[in-house]
N, C-alpha and C positions, 0 to 999 in steps of 0.2 A: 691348573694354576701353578706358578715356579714361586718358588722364595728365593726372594730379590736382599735381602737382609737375614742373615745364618744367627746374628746375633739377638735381632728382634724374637726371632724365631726360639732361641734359646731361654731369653728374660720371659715371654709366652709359658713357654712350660713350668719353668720354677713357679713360676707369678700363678698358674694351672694348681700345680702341685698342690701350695700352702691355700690355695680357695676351697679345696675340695676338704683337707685336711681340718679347717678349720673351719670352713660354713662361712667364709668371710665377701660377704660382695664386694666390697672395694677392692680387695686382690683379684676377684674374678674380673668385674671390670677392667681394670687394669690389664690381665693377661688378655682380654679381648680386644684391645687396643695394640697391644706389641703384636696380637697376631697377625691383626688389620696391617699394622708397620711391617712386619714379614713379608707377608704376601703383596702389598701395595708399594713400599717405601715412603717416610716422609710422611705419615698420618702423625696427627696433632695425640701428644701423650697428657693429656689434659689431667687432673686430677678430677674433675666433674664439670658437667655442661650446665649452664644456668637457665631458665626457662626461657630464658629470650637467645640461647643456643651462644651462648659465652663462655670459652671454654675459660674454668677456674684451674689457678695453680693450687697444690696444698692449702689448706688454711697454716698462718704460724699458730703456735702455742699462743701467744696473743687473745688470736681472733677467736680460736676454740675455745679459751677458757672466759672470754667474754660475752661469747653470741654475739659475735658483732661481724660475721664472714661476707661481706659484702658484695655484689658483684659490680664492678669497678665501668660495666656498660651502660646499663640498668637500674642500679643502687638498690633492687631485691636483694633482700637479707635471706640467705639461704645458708644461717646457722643450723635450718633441721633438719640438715643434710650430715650435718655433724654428729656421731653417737656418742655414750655414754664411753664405748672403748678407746674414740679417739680423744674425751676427756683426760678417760684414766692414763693413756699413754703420754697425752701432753704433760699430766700432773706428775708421772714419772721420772720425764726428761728435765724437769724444768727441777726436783729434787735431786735428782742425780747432780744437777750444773750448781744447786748450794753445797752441797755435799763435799764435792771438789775442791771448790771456795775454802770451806770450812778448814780442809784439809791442809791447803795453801797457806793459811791463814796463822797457826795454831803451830 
């Protein structure tokens, strides 16, 4: 097998790197996907498939922090696809962007 995409090939290993590092499947996922992209070209970088094989982009901050991730084919609600880490990171960004505000503001 050649790799067809040097760069696919490259986000693969980082995306490798921090899954192994941290235990994280969504990063493993993810580097299985840029590897698929290396070696194929042109594979779909989904952030997660829906049961009815749809592929999902990110959830926003929105949708995580509502349970409301819906798939847009389908209209299966696959918020339990969503964890408690990608809560706390949303709840993160979303403090950080008042904080800002505040800063602006003051």
């Amino acid at each position: 097998m050649k790799i067809t995409d040097k760069l696919a090939f490259e986000d693969a290993q980082i995306m490798a790197r921090i899954a192994v590092g941290k235990f994280d499947s969504a990063f493993w996922f993810a580097a299985m996907q840029a590897l698929k992209a290396a070696y194929k070209g042109g594979v779909s970088m989904a952030w997660f498939y829906c049961d009815c094989g749809y592929e999902l982009d990110h959830p926003t901050d929105r949708e995580i922090l509502t349970d409301e991730y819906l798939c847009p084919n389908c209209d299966e609600d696959n918020s339990l696809k969503i964890t408690e880490q990608d809560k706390a990171e949303a709840m993160g960004r979303i403090l950080d962007r008042l904080e800002a505000l505040e800063k602006k503001h003051v």
